[in-house]
SELUMTI-372400 format. One line per 10 residues: number of its first residue (from 0); their letters; for each residue z, y, x of C-alpha. Coordinates in Angstrom, 1 decimal, padded with zeros to 4 digits. Example, Ala and Ser with C-alpha at 12.3 -4.5 7.8 and 13.67 -1.06 7.14 Angstrom:
<rs>
0> AS> 007.8 -004.5 012.3 ~ 007.1 -001.1 013.7
</rs>
This chain:
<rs>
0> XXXXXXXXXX> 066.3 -062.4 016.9 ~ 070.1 -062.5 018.5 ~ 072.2 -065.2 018.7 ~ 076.1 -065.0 018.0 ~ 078.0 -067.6 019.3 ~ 081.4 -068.5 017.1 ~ 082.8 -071.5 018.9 ~ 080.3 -074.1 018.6 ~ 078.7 -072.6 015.4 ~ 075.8 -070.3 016.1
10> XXXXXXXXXX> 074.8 -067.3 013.6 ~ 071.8 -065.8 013.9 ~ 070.2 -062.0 012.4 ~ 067.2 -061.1 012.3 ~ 066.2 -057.4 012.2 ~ 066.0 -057.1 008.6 ~ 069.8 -058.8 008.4 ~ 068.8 -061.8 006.6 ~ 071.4 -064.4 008.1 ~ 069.9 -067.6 009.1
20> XXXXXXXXXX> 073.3 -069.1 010.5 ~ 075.9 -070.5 009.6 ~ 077.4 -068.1 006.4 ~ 074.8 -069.7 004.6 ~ 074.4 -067.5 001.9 ~ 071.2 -066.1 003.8 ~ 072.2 -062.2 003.3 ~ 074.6 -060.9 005.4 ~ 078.1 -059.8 004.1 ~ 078.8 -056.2 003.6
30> XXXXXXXXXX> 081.1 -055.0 005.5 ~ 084.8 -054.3 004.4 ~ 085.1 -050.8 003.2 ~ 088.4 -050.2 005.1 ~ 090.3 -051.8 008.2 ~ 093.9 -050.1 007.2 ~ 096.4 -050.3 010.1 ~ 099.6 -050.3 009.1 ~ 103.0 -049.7 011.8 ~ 106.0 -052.4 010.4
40> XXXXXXXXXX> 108.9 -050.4 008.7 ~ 111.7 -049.7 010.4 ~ 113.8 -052.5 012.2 ~ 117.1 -053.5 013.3 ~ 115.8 -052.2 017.1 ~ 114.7 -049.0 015.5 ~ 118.6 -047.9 014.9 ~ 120.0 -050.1 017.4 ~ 118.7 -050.8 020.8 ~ 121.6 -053.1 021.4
50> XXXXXXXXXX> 119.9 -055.6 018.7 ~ 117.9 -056.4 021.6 ~ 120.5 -058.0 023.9 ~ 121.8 -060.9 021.4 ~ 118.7 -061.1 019.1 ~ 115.1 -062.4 020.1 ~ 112.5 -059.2 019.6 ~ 110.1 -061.8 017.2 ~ 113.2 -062.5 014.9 ~ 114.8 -058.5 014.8
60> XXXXXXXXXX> 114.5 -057.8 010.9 ~ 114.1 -054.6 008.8 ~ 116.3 -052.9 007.4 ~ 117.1 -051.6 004.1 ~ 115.2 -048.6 004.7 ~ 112.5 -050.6 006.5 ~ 111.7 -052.6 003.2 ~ 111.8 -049.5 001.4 ~ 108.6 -048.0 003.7 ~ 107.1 -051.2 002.9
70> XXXXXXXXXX> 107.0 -050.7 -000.3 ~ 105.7 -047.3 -000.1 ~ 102.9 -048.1 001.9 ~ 101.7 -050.8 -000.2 ~ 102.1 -048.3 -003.3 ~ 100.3 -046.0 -000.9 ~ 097.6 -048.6 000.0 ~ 096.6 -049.4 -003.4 ~ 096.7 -045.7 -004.9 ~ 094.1 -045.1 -002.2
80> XXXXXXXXXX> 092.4 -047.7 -003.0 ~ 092.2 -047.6 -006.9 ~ 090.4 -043.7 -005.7 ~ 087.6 -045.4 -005.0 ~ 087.2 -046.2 -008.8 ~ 085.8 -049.9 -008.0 ~ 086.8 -052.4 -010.1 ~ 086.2 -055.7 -008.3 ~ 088.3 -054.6 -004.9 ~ 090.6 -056.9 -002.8
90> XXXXXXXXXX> 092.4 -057.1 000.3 ~ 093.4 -059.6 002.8 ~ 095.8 -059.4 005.5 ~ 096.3 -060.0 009.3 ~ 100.0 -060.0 010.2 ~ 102.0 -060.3 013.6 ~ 104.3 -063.4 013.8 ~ 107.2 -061.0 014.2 ~ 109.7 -061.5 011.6 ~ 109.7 -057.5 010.9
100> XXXXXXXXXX> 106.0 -057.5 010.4 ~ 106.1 -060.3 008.0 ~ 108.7 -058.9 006.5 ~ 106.6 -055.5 006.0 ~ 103.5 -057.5 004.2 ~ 105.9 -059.5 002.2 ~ 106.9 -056.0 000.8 ~ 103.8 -054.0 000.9 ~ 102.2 -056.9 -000.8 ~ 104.4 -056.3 -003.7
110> XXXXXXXXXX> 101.8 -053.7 -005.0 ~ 099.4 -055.8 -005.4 ~ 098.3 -058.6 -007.9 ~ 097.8 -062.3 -007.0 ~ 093.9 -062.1 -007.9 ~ 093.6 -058.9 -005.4 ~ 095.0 -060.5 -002.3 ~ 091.9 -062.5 -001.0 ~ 094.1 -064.2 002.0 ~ 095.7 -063.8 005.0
120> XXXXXXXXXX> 096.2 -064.7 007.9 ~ 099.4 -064.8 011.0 ~ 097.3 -063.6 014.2 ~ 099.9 -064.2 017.5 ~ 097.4 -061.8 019.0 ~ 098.6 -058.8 017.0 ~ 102.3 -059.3 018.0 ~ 104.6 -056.4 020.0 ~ 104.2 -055.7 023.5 ~ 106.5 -058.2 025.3
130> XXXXXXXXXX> 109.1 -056.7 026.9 ~ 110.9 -059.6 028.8 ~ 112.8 -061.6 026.3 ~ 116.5 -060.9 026.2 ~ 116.5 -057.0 026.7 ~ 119.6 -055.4 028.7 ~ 120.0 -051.9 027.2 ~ 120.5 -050.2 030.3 ~ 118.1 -052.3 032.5 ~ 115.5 -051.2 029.7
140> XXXXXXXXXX> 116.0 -047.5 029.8 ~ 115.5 -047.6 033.4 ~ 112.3 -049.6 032.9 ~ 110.8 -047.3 030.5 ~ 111.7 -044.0 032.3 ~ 109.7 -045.8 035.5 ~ 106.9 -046.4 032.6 ~ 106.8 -042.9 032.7 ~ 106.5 -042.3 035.8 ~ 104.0 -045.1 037.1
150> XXXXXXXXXX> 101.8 -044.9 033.5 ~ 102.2 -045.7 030.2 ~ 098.9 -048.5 029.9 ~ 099.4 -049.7 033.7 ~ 103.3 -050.6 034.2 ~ 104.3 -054.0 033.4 ~ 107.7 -054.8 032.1 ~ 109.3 -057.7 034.4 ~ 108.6 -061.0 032.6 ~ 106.7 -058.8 029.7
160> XXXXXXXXXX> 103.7 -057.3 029.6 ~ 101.9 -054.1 030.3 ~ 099.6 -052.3 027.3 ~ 096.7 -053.1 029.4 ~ 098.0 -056.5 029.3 ~ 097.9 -055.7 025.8 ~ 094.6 -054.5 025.7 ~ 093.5 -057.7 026.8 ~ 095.0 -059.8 023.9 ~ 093.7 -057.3 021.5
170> XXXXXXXXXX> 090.0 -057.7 023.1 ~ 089.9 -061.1 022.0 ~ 091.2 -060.5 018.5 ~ 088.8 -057.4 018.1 ~ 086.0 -060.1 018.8 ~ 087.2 -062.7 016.3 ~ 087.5 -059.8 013.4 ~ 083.9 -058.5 014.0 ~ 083.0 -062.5 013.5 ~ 084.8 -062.4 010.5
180> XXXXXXXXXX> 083.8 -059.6 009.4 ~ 079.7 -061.0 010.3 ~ 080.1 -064.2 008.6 ~ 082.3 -062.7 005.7 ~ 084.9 -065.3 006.6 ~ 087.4 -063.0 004.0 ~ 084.9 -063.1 001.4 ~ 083.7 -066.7 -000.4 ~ 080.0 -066.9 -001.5 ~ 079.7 -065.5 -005.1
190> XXXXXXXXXX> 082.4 -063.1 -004.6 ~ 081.3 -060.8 -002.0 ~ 081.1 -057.1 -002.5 ~ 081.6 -053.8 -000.8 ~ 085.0 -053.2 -002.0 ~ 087.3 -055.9 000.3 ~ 090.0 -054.1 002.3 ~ 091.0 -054.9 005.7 ~ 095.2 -054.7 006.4 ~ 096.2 -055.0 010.0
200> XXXXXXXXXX> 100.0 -055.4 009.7 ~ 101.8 -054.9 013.6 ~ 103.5 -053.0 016.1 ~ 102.9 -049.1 017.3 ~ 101.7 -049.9 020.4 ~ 099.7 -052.8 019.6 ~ 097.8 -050.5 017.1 ~ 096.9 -047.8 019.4 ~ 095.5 -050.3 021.7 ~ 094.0 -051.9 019.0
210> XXXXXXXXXX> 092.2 -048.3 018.1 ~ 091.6 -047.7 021.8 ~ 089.5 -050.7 022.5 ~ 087.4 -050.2 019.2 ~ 086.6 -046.9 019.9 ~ 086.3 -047.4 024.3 ~ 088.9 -044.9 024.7 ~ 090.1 -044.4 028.3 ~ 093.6 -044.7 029.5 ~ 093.7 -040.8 029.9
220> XXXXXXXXXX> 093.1 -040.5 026.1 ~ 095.3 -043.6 025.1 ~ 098.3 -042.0 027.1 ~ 098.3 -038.7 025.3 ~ 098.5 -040.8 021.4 ~ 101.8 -040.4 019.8 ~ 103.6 -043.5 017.9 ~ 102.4 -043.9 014.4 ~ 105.7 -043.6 012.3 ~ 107.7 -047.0 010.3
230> XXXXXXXXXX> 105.6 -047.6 007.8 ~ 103.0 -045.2 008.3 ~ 099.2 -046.2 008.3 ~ 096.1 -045.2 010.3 ~ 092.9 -045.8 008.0 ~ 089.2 -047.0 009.7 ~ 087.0 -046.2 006.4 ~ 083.2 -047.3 006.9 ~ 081.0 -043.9 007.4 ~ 077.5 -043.4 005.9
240> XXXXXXXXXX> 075.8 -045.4 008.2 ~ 078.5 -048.9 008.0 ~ 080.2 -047.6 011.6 ~ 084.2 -046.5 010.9 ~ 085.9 -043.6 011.1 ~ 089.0 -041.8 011.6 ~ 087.7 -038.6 010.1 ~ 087.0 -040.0 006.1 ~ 090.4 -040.7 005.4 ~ 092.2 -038.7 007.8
250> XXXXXXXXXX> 091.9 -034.5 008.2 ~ 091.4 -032.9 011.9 ~ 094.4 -031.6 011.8 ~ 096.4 -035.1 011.2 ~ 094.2 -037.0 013.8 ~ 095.4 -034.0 016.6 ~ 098.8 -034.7 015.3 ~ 098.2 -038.4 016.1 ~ 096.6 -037.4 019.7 ~ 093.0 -036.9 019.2
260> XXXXXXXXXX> 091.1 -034.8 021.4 ~ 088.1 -032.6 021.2 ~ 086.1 -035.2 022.7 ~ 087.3 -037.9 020.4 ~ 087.6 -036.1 017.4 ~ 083.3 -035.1 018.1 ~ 083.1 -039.2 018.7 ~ 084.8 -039.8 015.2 ~ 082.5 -037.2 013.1 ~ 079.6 -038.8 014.9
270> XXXXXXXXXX> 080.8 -042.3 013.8 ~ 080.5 -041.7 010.1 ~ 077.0 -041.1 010.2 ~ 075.7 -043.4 012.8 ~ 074.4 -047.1 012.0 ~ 075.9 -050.2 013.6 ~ 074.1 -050.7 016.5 ~ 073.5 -047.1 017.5 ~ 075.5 -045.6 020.8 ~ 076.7 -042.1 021.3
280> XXXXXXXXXX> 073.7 -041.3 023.7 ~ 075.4 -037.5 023.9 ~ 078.7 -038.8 024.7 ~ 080.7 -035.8 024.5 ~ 083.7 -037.7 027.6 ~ 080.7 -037.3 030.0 ~ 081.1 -033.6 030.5 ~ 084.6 -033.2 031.2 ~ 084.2 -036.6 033.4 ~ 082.0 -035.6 035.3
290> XXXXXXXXXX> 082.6 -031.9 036.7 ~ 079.6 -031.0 038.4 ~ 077.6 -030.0 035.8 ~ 076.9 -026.4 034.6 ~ 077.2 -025.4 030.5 ~ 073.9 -026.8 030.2 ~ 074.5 -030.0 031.6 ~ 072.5 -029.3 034.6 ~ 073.4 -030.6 038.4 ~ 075.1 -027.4 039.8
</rs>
């Protein structure tokens, strides 16, 4: 038997997945069918970089278009989720503090009805990379065209952060949404079901990290993503053995759009079969790692 530790609340499993901790229903949760990663739409910054200079990056709003790509996306949120033909789905949010990200639920949330919308919640954790407060437009070209040159996860904006600084952040909020996921802290006893939708509402970056510390992406791999448009969403549907996966929802083709290698794209067909628990014991990153190995993986 293992022992979770949830701030001073222990849950324990037991091999069958009785829970004998804390969630006190004594079956464990099923797990959410989707965690649903959606970009903000577009902001003030997004057509002006010169917002930045008199406006505070956590206050820059959307714009009129931005509010419209809400609203798609939540129309686009729920028409995939009415495909699954369930009847007793729901959803509940995690949103940056960002005003443009709030803004973007309060839209996309316009799809959906009260009784659907299980809760959400603000998670600081999810918010944009920080670039420095204050941004001087000129200063800030320079500093990303350095990005570029030094790397795009290591270089660290001065006074901001760097995406590994990022990564960091994100490391702690991936923990606390597998606890909540474990103790079903989106789902109240008598109403739980396989049908609740995770929405991670945020920033481009902040998402890619977020996808590059679930799946233990390297920084080589996480440097070659592109940006997920305004509005746009990346979907993590549970495969056929409860792991997610890229490659339910989305085609080969759009994942190598996205940035998806060979190697990752072999990763994300073996995550919709394998079981929680289970590692990639053929992990395909190992032979073009390590280069001293011959076709059939033999010391050469």
């Amino acid at each position: 038997m293992a022992t979770l530790f949830v701030g001073s609340s222990a849950t324990a499993w037991c091999s069958s997945g009785i829970c004998v901790g804390c969630c006190g229903s004594g079956i464990r949760p099923p797990r959410p069918r989707r965690i649903i990663l959606v970009r903000h739409g577009q902001s003030e910054g997004n057509v002006d970089e010169s917002a930045y200079t008199r406006i505070a990056d956590p206050r820059i709003s959307l714009t009129e278009a931005g509010i419209g790509e809400a609203e798609e996306c939540g129309r686009n949120v729920r028409r995939m989720i009415e495909g699954d033909g369930a009847h007793d789905w729901s959803v509940y949010f995690y949103v940056s503090p960002y005003k443009r990200t709030r803004q973007t639920l309060q839209h996309l949330a316009r799809s959906f009805d009260r009784r659907r919308i299980a809760g959400m919640r603000e998670e600081p954790r999810l918010r944009e990379q920080d670039f420095g407060n204050f941004q001087d437009r000129e200063k800030m070209r320079v500093e990303k065209a350095m990005r570029m040159l030094y790397g795009r996860f290591f270089y660290r904006f001065p006074n901001g952060e760097s995406a590994a600084d990022v990564y960091d952040r994100i490391t702690g909020f991936r923990e606390t949404l597998k606890s909540d996921i474990d103790v079903g802290r989106f789902q109240p006893p008598g109403r739980r079901n396989p049908n609740m939708n995770l929405v991670l509402v945020s920033h481009g970056l902040t998402l890619r990290v977020f996808l590059m510390r679930w799946y233990k992406w390297t920084v080589d791999q996480y440097e070659r993503l592109n940006n997920l448009g305004n509005g746009r969403m990346i979907v993590m549907e549970k495969g056929f053995g409860g792991r997610y996966t890229l490659l339910l929802h989305h085609t080969e083709k759009e994942l190598r759009q996205f940035g998806l290698t060979d190697e990752m794209l072999i990763d994300q067909e073996w995550q919709k079969h394998a079981k929680i628990g289970e590692l990639n014991y053929d992990c395909p990153m190992m032979n073009s790692f390590f280069t001293h190995f011959d076709d059939e993986c033999s010391i050469t």
